[in-house]
C-alpha positions in Angstrom: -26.0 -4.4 7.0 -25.2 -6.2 10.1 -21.6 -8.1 10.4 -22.9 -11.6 10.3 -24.5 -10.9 6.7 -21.4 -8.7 6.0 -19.6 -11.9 6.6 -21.8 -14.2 4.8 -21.4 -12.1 1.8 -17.5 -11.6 2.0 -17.6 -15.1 1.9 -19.7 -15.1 -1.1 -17.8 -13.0 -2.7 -15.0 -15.4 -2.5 -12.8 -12.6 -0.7 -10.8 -12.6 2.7 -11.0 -10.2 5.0 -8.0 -7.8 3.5 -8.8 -8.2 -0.6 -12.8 -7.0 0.8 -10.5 -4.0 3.0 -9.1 -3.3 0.0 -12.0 -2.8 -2.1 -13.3 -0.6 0.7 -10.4 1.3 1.3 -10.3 0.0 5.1 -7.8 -2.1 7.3 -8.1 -5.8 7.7 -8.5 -5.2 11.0 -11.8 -3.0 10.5 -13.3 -5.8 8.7 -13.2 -8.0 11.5 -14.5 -5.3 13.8 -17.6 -5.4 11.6 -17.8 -8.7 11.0 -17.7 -9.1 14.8 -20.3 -6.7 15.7 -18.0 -4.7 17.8 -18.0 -1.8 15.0 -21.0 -0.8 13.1 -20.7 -0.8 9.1 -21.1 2.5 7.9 -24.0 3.8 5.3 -21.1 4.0 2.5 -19.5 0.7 2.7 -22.3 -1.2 3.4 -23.9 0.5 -0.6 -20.4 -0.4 -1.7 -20.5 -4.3 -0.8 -24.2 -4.1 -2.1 -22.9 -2.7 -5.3 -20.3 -5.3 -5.5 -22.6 -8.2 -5.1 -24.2 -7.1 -7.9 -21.5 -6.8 -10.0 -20.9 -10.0 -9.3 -24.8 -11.4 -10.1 -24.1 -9.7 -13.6 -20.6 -11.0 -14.2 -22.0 -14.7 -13.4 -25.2 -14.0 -15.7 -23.1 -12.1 -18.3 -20.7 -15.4 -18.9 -23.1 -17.8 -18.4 -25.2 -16.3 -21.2 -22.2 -16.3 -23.4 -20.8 -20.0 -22.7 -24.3 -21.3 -23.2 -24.3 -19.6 -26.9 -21.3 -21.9 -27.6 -21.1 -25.2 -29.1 -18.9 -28.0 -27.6 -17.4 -27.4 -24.3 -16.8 -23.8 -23.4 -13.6 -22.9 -21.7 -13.3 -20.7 -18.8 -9.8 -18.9 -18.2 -8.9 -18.1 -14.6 -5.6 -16.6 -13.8 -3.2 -17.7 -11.0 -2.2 -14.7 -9.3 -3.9 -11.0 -9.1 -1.0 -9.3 -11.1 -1.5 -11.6 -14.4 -5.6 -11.0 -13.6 -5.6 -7.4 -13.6 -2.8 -7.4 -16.9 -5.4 -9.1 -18.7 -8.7 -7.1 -17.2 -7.1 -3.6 -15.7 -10.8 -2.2 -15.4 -11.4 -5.6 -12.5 -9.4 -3.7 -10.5 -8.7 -4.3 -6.8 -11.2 -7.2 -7.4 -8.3 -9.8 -7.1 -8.1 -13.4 -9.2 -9.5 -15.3 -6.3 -13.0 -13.1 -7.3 -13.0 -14.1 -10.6 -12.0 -17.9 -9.8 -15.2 -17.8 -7.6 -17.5 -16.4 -10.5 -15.9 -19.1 -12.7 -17.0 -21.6 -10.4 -20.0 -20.4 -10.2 -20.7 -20.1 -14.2 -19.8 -23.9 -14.0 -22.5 -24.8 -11.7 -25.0 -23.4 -14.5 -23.0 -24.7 -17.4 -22.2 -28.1 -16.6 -20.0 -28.7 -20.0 -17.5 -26.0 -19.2 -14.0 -26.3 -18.6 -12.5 -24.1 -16.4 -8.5 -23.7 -17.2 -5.3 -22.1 -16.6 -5.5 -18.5 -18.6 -2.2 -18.6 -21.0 -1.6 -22.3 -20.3 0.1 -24.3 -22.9 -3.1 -26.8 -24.6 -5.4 -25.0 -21.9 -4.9 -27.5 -19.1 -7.8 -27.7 -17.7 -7.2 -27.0 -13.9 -7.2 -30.2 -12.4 -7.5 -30.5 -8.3 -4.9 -33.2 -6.9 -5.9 -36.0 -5.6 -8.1 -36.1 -2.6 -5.2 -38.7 -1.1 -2.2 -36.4 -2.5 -4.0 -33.0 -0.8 -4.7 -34.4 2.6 -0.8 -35.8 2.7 1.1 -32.8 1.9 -1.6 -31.0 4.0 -0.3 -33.3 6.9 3.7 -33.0 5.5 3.1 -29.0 5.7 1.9 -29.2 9.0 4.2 -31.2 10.1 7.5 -29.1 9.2 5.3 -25.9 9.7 5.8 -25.0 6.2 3.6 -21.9 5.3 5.3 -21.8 1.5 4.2 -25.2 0.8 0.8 -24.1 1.7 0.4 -21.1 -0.2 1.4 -23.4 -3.4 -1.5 -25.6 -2.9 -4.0 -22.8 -2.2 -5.8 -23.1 -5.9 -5.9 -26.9 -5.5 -7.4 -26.8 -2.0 -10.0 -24.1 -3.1 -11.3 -26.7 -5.0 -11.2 -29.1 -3.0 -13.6 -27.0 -0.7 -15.7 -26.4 -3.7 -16.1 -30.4 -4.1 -19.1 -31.6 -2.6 -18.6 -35.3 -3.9 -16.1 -35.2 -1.2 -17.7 -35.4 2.4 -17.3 -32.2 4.2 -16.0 -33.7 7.0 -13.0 -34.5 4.9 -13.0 -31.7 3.2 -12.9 -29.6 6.3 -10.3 -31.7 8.1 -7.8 -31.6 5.3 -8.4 -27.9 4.4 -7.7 -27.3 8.6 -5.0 -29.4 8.4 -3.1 -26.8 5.9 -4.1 -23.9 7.8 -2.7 -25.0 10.9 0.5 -25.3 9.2 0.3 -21.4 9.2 -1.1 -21.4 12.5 -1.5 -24.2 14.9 -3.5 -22.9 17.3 -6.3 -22.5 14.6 -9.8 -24.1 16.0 -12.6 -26.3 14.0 -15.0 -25.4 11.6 -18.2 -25.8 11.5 -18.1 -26.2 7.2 -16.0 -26.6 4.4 -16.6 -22.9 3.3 -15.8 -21.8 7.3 -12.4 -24.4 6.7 -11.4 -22.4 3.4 -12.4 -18.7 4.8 -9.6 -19.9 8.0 -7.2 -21.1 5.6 -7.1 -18.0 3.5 -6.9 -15.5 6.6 -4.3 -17.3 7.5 -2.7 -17.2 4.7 -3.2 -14.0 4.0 -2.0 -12.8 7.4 2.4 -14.2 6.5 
């Protein structure tokens, strides 16, 4: 495996750099190397990204199958946080709720009817992205007052923003950089919406 499919993948798998480290039992720091080309990936962690992809194929197939059994609009529940993920599936462990929010996404792109909602939410509200307008303000307001914690509260709201392709990715991009650079300003471009979302997250993931 080299680094730039190691990276593709990562990004597939809707991890960062440290939830993939922690899968692997590595540092942060040595998926960069890899993802760099500076290190190469060994035999062992390359089978065990391989065997987490597919893990991932079945778990989009396996709920898929299920919500298209169902009549009406299926429901999808995603969980806010890793903690209230694992309480409900301990066996998902160190896969953390951002996985599981990318395979619901992706179960929505083949079941167009399902709603994807707040796991434990009172009425099942479905999760609802802000305003396009709302998003790129308080992304501007964080950046503004450098205010990482503001950030960090929009984070499920900006992933799907990055997921949104009736927004332009220009827009997309700029507003999701916008927010990362209230982490860190010396952050750079990106070159898509799903490069903008990767920067934000390392970011984020790195306070």
């Amino acid at each position: 495996m080299t680094g730039a499919a190691l990276h593709i993948h990562r990004r597939g798998l809707g991890l960062t750099g440290d939830q993939l480290a922690a899968i692997v039992a590595v540092t942060g720091r040595t998926i960069r190397a890899w993802e760099a080309g500076r290190d190469p990936i060994p035999a062992g962690a390359a089978t065990e990204i391989e065997r987490l992809r597919e893990r991932t194929r079945e778990a989009i197939t396996a709920l898929t199958v299920d919500l298209a059994d169902h009549d009406g609009d299926p429901t999808i529940a995603v969980y806010r946080g890793d903690d209230e993920f694992w309480a409900a599936h301990p066996d998902a462990k160190p896969l953390p709720a951002a996985w599981h929010q990318m395979v619901a996404a992706r179960v929505a792109e083949h079941v167009p009817t399902a709603r994807i909602v707040w796991a434990g939410a009172t009425g099942d509200q479905p999760v609802r992205r802000w305003p396009l307008t709302r998003l790129a303000e308080a992304a501007a307001a964080a950046r503004q007052n450098r205010d990482a914690g503001a950030v960090k509260k929009m984070l499920p709201h900006l992933r799907l923003l990055a997921l949104d392709e009736r927004v332009q990715a220009e827009t997309r991009i700029n507003v999701l950089l916008s927010a990362a650079r209230a982490i860190d300003p010396r952050i750079g471009r990106a070159a898509s919406p799903a490069d903008a979302l990767d920067v934000l997250l390392v970011a984020a993931d790195a306070r």
